[in-house]
C-alpha positions as a printed Julia matrix, in Angstrom:
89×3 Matrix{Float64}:
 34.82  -29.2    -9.51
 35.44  -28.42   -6.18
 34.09  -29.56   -2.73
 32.54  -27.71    0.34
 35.82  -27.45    2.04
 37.47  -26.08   -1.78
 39.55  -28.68   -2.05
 40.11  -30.21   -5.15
 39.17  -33.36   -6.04
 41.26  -35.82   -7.82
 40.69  -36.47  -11.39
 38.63  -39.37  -12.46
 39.6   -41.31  -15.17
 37.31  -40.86  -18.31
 38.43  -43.59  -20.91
 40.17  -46.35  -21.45
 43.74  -46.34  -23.44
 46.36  -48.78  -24.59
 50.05  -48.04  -24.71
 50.03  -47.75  -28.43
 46.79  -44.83  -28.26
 48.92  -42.81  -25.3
 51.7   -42.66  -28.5
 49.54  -41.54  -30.72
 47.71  -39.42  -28.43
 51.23  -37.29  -27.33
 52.19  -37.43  -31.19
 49.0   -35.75  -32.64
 49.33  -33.17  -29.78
 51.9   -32.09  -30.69
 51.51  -32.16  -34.4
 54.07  -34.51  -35.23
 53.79  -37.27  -37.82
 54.88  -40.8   -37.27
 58.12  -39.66  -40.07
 58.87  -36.69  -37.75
 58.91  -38.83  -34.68
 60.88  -40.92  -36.17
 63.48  -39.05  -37.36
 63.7   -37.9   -33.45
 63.9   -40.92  -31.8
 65.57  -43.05  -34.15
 62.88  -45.72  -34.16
 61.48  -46.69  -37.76
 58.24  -45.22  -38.72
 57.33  -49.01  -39.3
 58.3   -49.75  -35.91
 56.03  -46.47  -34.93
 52.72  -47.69  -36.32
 53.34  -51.48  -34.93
 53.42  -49.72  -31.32
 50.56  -47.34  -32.04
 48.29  -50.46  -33.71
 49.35  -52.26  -30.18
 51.23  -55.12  -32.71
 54.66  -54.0   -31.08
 55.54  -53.78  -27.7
 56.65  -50.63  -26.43
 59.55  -51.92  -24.23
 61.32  -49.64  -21.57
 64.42  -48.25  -24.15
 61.79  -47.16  -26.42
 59.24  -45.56  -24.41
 62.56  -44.07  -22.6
 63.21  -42.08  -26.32
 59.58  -41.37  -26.99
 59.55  -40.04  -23.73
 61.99  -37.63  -24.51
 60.92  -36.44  -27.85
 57.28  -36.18  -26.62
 58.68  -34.33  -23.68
 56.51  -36.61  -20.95
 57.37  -39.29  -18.3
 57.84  -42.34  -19.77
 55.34  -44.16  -17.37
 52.94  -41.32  -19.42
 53.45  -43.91  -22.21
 53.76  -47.24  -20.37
 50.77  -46.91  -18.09
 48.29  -44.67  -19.77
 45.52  -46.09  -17.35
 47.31  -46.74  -14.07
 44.91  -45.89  -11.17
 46.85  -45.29   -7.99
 44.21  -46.97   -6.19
 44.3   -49.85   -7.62
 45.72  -53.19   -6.15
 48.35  -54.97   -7.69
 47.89  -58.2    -7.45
């Protein structure tokens, strides 16, 4: 969608989504299961499905390696609904 003036506007956000659904999210993209992910981060595939349930916190060294072997920035993971625009209080 574009304006008058073709600029582009920015993108609205859609839907809501936890931490542990941004995981999931990056991990079905890219056709990995929660063994595979596992076996490239180092974090059990227990571990895994605590974090994509939300049961787990992510914490910054994990979401550091899922970041990596999802190939994203890890506040892709850690703030999957930030809105820039938003106040922090």
């Amino acid at each position: 969608m574009t304006t008058k003036n073709d600029e582009w506007l920015p993108a609205t956000k859609q839907i809501d989504v936890t931490v542990g659904e941004s995981v999931r999210i990056l991990r079905e993209l890219q056709g990995l299961s929660q063994n595979q992910l596992a076996e490239r981060t180092g974090i059990p595939q227990s571990t895994l499905s605590a974090i994509e349930n939300n049961t787990v916190s992510l914490g910054i060294h994990r979401a550091k390696q899922l970041a990596i072997a999802l190939s994203c920035h890890p506040a892709v993971l850690c703030f999957p609904g930030w809105d820039v625009n938003q106040r922090v209080s």
